[in-house]
C-alpha positions, -999 to 999 in steps of 0.1 A, spaced: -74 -285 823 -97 -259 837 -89 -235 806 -103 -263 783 -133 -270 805 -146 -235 805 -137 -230 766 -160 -263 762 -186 -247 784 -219 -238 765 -224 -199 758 -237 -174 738 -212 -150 718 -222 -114 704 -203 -108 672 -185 -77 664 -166 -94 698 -166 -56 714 -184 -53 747 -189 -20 741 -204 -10 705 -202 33 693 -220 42 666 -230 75 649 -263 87 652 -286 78 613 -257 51 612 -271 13 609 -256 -14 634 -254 -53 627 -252 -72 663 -252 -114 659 -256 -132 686 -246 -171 677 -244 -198 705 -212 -222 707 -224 -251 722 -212 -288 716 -250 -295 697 -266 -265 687 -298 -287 676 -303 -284 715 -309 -247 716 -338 -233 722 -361 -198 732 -329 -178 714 -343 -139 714 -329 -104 720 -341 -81 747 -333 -46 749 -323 -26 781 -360 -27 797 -357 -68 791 -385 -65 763 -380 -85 738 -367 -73 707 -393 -92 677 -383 -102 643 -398 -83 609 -434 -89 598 -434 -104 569 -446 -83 539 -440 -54 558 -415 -26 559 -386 -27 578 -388 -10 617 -362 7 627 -346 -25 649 -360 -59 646 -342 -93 649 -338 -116 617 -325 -154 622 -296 -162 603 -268 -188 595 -298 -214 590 -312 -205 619 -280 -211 641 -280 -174 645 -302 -142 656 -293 -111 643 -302 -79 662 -302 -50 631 -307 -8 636 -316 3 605 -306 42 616 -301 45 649 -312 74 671 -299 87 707 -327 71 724 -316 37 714 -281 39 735 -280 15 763 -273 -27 767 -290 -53 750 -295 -88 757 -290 -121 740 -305 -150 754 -315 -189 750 -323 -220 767 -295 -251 758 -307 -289 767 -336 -272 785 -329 -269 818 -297 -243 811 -302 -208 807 -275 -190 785 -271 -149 786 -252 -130 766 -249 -88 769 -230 -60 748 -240 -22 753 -243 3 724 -232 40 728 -247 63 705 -231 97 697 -242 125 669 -216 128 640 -205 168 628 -236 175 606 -234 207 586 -269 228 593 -263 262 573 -233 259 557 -240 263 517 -212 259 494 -220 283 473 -224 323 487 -225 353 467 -220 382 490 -231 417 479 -192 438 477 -189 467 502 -211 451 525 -201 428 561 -209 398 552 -208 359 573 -197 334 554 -221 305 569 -213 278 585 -233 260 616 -219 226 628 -245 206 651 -224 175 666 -224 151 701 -202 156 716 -194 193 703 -172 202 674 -146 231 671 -142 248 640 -115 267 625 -113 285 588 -87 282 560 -83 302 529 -62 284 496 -45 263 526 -37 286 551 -56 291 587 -78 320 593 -77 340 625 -97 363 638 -83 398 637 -88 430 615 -118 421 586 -115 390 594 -138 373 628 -149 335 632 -183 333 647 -205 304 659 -227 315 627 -198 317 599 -168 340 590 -175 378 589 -158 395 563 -162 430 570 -162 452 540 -163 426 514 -144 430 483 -140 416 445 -106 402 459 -122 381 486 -135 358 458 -124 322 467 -128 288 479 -129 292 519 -129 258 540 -149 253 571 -131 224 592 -150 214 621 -135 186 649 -150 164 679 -116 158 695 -131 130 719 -143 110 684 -115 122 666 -137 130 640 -126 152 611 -149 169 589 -143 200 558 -171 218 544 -153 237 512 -174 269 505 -166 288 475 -176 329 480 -182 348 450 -185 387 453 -212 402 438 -213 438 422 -244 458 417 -249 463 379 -242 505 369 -253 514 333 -232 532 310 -253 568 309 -269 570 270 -274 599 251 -298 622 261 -311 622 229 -310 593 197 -323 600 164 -347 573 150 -360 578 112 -396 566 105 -399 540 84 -364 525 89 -350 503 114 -333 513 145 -311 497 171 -293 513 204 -273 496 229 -274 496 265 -237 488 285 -234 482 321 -209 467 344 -220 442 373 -213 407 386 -225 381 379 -228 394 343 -264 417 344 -295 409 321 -313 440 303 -343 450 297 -359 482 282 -392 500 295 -406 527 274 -417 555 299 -445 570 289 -469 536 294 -445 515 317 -443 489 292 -419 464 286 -405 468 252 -400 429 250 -437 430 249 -443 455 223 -445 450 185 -421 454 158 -397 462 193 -373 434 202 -346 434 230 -313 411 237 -313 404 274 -278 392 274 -263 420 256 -284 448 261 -297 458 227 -330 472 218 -340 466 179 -366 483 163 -375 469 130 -395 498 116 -399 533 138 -433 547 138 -443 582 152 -459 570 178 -424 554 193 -414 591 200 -405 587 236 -381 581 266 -370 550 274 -354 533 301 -320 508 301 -327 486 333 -297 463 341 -301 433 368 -282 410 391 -284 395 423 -267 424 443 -294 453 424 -304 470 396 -296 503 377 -309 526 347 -298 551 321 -329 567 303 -327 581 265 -351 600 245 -361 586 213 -365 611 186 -383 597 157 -376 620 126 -402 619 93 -380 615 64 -389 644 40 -418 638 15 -416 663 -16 -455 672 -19 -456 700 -46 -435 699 -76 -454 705 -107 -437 714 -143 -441 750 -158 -444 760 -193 -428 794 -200 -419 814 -233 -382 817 -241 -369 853 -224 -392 851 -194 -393 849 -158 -393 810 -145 -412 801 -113 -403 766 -104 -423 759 -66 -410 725 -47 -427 721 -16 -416 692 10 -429 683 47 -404 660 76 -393 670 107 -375 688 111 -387 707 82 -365 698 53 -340 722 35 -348 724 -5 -327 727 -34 -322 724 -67 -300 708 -100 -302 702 -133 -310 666 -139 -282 644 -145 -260 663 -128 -240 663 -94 -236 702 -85 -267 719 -66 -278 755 -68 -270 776 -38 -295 798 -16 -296 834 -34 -282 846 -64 -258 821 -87 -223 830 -91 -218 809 -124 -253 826 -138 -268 856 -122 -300 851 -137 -309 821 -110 -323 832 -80 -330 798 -53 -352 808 -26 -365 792 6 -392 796 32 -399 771 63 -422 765 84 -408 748 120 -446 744 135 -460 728 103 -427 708 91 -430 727 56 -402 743 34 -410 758 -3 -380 757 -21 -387 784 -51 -362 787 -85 -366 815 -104 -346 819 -138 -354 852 -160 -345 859 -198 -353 820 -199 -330 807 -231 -340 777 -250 -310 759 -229 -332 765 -198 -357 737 -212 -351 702 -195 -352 683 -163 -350 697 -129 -339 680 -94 -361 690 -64 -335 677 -34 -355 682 0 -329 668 32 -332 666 70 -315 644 92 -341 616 87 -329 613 48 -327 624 13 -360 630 -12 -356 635 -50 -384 649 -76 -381 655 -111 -399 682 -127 -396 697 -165 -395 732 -175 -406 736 -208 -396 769 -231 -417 780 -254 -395 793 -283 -402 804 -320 -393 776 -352 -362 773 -361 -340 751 -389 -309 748 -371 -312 712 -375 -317 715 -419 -286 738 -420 -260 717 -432 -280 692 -449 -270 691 -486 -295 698 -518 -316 669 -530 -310 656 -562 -333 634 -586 -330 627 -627 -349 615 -650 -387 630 -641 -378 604 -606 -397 619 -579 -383 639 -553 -386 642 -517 -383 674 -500 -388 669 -459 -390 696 -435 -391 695 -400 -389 724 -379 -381 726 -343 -407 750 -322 -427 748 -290 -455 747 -293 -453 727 -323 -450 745 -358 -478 744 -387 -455 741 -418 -461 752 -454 -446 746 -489 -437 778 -510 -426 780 -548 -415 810 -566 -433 828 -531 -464 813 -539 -479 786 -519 -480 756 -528 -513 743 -516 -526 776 -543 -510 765 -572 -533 728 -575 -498 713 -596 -503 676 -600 -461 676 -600 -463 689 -564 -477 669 -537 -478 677 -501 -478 647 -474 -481 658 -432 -472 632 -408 -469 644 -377 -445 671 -372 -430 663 -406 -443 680 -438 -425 663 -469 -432 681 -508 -430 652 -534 -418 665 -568 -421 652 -600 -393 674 -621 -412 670 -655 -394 703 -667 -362 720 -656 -385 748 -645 -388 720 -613 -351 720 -606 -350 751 -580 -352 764 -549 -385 756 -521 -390 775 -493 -402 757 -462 -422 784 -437 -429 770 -399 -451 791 -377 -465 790 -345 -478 817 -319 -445 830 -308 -431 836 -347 -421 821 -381 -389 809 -396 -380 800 -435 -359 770 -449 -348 772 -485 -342 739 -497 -325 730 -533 -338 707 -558 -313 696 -585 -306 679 -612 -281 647 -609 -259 638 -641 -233 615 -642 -197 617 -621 -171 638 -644 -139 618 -659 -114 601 -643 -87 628 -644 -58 602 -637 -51 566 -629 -11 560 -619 7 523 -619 16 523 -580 29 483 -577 36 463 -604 43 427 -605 43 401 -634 8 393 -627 -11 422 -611 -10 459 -614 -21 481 -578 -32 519 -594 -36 550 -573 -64 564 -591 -75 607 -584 -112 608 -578 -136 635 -603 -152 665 -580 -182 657 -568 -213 676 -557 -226 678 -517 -251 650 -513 -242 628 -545 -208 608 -535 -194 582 -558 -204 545 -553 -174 525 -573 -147 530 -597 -141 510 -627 -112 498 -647 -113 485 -682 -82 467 -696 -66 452 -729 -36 439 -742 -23 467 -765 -24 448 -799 -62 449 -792 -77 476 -810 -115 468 -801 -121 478 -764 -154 456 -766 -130 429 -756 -119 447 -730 -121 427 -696 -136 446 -664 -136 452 -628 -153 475 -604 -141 492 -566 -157 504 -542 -140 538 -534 -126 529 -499 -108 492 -512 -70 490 -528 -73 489 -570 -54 463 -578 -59 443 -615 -54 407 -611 -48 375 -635 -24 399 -658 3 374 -678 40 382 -671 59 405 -697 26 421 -721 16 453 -729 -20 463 -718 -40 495 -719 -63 504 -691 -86 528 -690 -110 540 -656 -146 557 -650 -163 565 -621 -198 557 -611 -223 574 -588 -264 569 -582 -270 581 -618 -249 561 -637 -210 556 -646 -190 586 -665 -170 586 -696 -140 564 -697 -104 584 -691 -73 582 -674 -55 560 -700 -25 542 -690 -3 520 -710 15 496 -686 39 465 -695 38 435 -673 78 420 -663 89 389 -668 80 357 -646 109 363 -610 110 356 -576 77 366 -551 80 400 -535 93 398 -504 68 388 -473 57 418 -450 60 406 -410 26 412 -393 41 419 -361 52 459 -351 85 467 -339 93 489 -305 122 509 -295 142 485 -268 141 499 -235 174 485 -229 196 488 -253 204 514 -280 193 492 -308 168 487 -336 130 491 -329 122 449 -321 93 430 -315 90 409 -282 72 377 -275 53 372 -245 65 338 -238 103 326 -229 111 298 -250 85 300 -283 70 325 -307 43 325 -328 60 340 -367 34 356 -389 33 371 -420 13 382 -451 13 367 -486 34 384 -510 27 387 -548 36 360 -562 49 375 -594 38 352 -623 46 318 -600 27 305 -575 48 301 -539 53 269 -529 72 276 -501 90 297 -473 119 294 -459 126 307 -419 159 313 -404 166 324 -368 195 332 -350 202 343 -314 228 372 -306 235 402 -298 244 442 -307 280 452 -291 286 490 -298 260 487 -325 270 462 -344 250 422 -347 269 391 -336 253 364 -340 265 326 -332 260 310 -367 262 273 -352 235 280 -337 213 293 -357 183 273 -372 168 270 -406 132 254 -422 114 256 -448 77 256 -447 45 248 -464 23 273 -477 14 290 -449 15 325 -427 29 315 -397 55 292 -376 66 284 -340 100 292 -331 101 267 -302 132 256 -279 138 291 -275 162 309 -242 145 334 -223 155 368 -223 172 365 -257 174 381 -289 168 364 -322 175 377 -357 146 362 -383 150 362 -418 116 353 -441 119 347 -477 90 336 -503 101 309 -526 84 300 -563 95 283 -593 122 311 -600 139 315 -568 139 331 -534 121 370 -527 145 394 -509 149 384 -473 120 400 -448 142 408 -414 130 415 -377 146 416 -344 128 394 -314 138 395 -281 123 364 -255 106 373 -222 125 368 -186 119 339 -171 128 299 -174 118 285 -202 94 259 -205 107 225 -214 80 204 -201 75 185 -240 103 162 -238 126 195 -248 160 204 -237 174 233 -225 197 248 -253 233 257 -236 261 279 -247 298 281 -237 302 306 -204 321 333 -222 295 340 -245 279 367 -230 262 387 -255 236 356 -262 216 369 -229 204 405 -223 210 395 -184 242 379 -190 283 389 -186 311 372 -194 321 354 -165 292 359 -140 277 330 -121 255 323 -150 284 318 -171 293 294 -148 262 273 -151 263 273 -186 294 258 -186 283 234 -162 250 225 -181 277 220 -212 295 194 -193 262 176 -182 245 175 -219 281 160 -230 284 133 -206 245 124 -204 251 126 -242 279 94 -242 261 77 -220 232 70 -244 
């Protein structure tokens, strides 16, 4: 009973229900203090008062929040007391109180303990030591009551002993090294709180950059682009950059210049003279810097200043002068245009009358090059190569050495005589070939021309050229001219032939070659002929041999190069033929009689193949031809003459076999024959690979069959192409001369046979 009387008692209760409250220092801190009495409309005055008994006021309204105020809650059934971060100073008790029914005071109290939590102050988590040097790892702990703190490394504890020493500050590391790269943990511990806190630090060793050493000395060609590159080791990876000595500029900065900071490269896009200098590869990092420094060279790519072309008369002394400035001052030589070989310093071995000579000049970056060539020849004249090289590049000139040489008529020599009939002018043309240039004049019977005033002479100059038109209207005018060229160095004479053109000689003899019922082919022998006036054509005159009259003769002309063959001639008749020859004057008497009988209407001749035999590689056999394919080939031929009866038809037979110690087998059920259309060709299709196939061609007209035309074909390796609804063709296995890769009873036999089976049985089934 006395239990329930004080549970009905009115009081005050703090909620959390801890007398004692420990909090964290910056931590915030909710305290509610909430009266249970049996009619809480009856409380009043209900405040909180901190340890001085000052009353602890709510929030102003539309003002921030302090840092501890009271707020009523629970509909105003309750008064919280709220720390927004609570500080050291704010430790101590606090005090809820209220007044119930009026007259009874109700107190409530609960003390707060502050304490400060492990707080890291210099611990960073990430620290780059410099390697080779002692370095502390950092790591300060500030905490209330104080922490401990202890160091692992990938799980395992850290004690202090040889490079290793834990200090208030950190970890020292002594003599730091790429291998003490890691994640380190800093643990610290306030046993009395039980708190528990790890700080994970991860240590990356850094190593000073060291630049790769450059060459002492780079080459860079004006005019072109040049690039270098700068290496260096260092961690974290280094950046670059490039200083040009002489003015302490950064050649980032500098036009045309251009420099990769990540991988070290200096680019310049075109070198000038005045980039001649040393430069300096600086490479960077956190731990330092280093630098390599190059010279740059800048080479003038040699320019050819002097190279002018020389006139000189045939058996003296050539001076050809190059001259060329670069530095270093170029070397100069020499060629023959068009060509690869150079002429050597000194004397020529392959012709002892070149002599190449050189002088430099270092100071002034000038060479002369000087060829000399005595007894100069005609040959000497042409194009010359000045070649002046340094290290910077190549330069090229062309010059011209010109020889001055007397006339000559080489070119006229084997030109024939001129021939005109008939009073037809003539033109005589003379051209000689001379430097300087030749003055040309006309002489006939030694007397010049231009003295004679003959109005059948006539001289036209153009240019070079000097042509003497004759008008032969007597055969006094039908002789010999003399052309006469002069210039300062000499004179030279031409004789050049005027004569008379008649008409070509007789045919000596026309011969019957290939006759047929309805054409004759003639081999007919040619009349002699003077240089310069060929034959154009032969003709043939023809009759039947009861004609007396040759005005009724029928004709045809040739030209000289084309078969003679006399068409349209009815089987079994005698006719007479009779030939001339013709030239630019006219056609010569008829000759070369022949008498020649046609034969009756009989079979064509036989068809010629159009394709060329070889020798098989393979087999000791007769030349064949091959097609490129495995299973078809193209068959062509030529029409035959068709003696006296068109051909209406061909008729093709193939078979495939064999030669077995030089003698043809051939499987006759299997061989294939068709008859064709006027034409020259067929497709053998449905063909095996790698076989051979006799052909036999014959012409057919209205009397019978020509003798057979026969060739040997022999199908390419390979599977034959069946892909248009054909079928393979298949042969029993023990015939093994059909394939040229096939012997009685190999495994291909076997397949054979086994094809044969298939075809049957897919054969019953349809």
């Amino acid at each position: 009973t006395g239990t329930a009387h004080s549970q009905n008692q009115p009081r005050l209760k703090i909620l959390p229900a801890s007398s004692i409250q420990r909090k964290p220092v910056g931590h915030s801190l909710l305290l509610t203090c909430r009266p249970e009495v049996p009619d809480t409309n009856l409380i009043s005055d209900l405040r909180w008062n901190d340890n001085r008994n000052m009353t602890i006021l709510p929030k102003p309204a539309g003002q921030s929040s302090p840092m501890i105020y009271t707020e009523s809650i629970a509909g105003g059934t309750a008064l919280a007391l709220i720390f927004n971060s609570l500080q050291e100073s704010m430790a101590g008790t606090y005090f809820c109180a209220a007044s119930y029914s009026v007259t009874e005071k109700l107190n409530a109290a609960v003390v707060v303990e502050t304490y400060v939590a492990i707080t890291w102050k210099d611990a960073p988590t990430d620290q780059r030591p410099l390697m080779g040097t002692d370095y502390i790892v950092r790591c300060e702990v500030t905490a209330n009551p104080p922490a401990t703190v202890d160091w692992l490394r990938n799980g395992d504890q850290i004690k202090s002993s040889g490079r290793y020493v834990i200090e208030n500050r950190g970890l020292l590391i002594k003599n730091i090294t790429e291998a003490d790269d890691g994640v380190y943990t800093c643990r610290a511990a306030v046993m009395s709180t039980g708190e528990l806190k790890n700080r994970e630090i991860r240590v990356e060793v850094q190593i000073m950059p060291q630049v790769q050493r450059l060459p002492l000395v780079l080459d860079a060609v004006e005019g072109q682009s040049f690039s270098v590159m700068c290496n260096a080791t260092g961690k974290p990876v280094p950046e670059f950059q490039w200083i040009k000595k002489g003015t302490q500029q950064n050649a980032a900065d500098l036009d045309r210049f251009s420099v990769n900071a990540i991988t070290g490269q200096l680019d310049i896009s075109t070198v000038e003279q005045q980039d001649h200098d040393n430069y300096a590869c600086i490479a960077r990092n956190p731990a330092g810097h280093s630098e390599s420094v190059m010279k740059l060279n800048v080479l003038i790519r040699p320019k050819i200043i002097e190279f002018i072309n020389i006139t000189v008369s045939e058996n003296e002394e050539a001076v050809f002068v190059c001259k060329a400035f670069g530095r270093p001052a170029p070397e100069i030589t020499f060629r023959r245009y068009g060509t690869v070989e150079e002429y050597s310093i000194g004397l020529q071995v392959s012709d002892d009358r070149i002599i190449l000579e050189q002088s430099t000049d270092d100071e002034k970056g000038e060479t002369v090059g000087t060829l000399r060539i005595s007894k100069l020849a005609t040959t000497d004249d042409g194009l010359y190569e000045c070649i002046a090289r340094n290290r910077g590049d190549v330069a090229f000139k062309v010059g011209h050495i010109t020889v001055e040489y007397r006339p000559i008529f080489d070119h006229l020599k084997a030109l024939p005589p001129v021939y005109t009939w008939e009073e037809r002018p003539a033109n005589l043309s003379c051209f000689a070939q001379a430097i300087p240039n030749a003055t040309i004049e006309w002489r006939f019977n030694d007397r010049r021309v231009q003295d004679l005033y003959d109005q059948n002479l006539r001289i036209e100059n153009e240019g070079l050229r000097s042509d003497l038109i004759i008008t032969p209207r007597d055969r006094r005018y039908y002789t010999a001219y003399k052309c006469v060229a002069n210039n300062r160095l000499g004179s030279a004479e031409h004789i050049m032939e005027l004569r008379e053109a008649r008409i070509p000689e007789m045919v000596p003899q026309a011969k019957p070659r290939i006759v047929s019922a309805t054409s004759i082919t003639f081999d007919i022998m040619a009349p002699p002929v003077e240089p310069g006036l060929p034959l154009t054509a032969f003709s043939v005159q023809w009759k039947e041999q009861f004609q007396s009259d040759w005005n009724f003769a029928l004709n045809r002309t040739w030209s000289p190069d084309s078969p003679y063959i006399v068409e349209g001639l009815r089987p079994q008749t005698a006719y007479s033929f009779r030939f001339a020859a013709r030239n630019v004057v006219g056609l010569s008497q008829w000759g070369a009689y022949v008498d020649q009988s046609t034969p009756r209407r009989s079979e064509p001749e036989t068809p010629r193949i159009l394709h060329t035999p070889i020798q098989d590689e393979e087999e000791d056999s007769d030349p064949i031809v091959t097609s490129p394919y495995a299973d078809h080939f193209d068959m062509r031929w030529s029409i035959p003459v068709d003696n006296g009866e068109p051909i209406d038809m061909y008729r093709i037979k193939y078979c495939p076999g064999t030669k077995v110690n030089g003698y043809w087998t051939e499987m006759e059920e299997h061989c294939i024959e068709q008859d064709i259309a006027r034409m020259t060709n067929y497709e053998m299709r449905n063909l095996q690979a790698d076989t051979y196939y006799r052909i036999e061609l014959m012409a057919h007209n209205a009397i019978g069959f020509s003798k057979p035309a026969h060739v040997l074909m022999k199908t390419a390796r390979g599977e034959s192409d069946h892909s248009l609804g054909t079928t393979y063709d298949v042969y029993p296995a023990g015939f093994g001369g059909f394939s040229s890769a096939s012997t009685p009873g190999s495994p291909k036999d076997v397949t054979l046979l086994l094809l044969t089976v298939s075809f049957v049985c897919r054969f019953v089934f349809v």
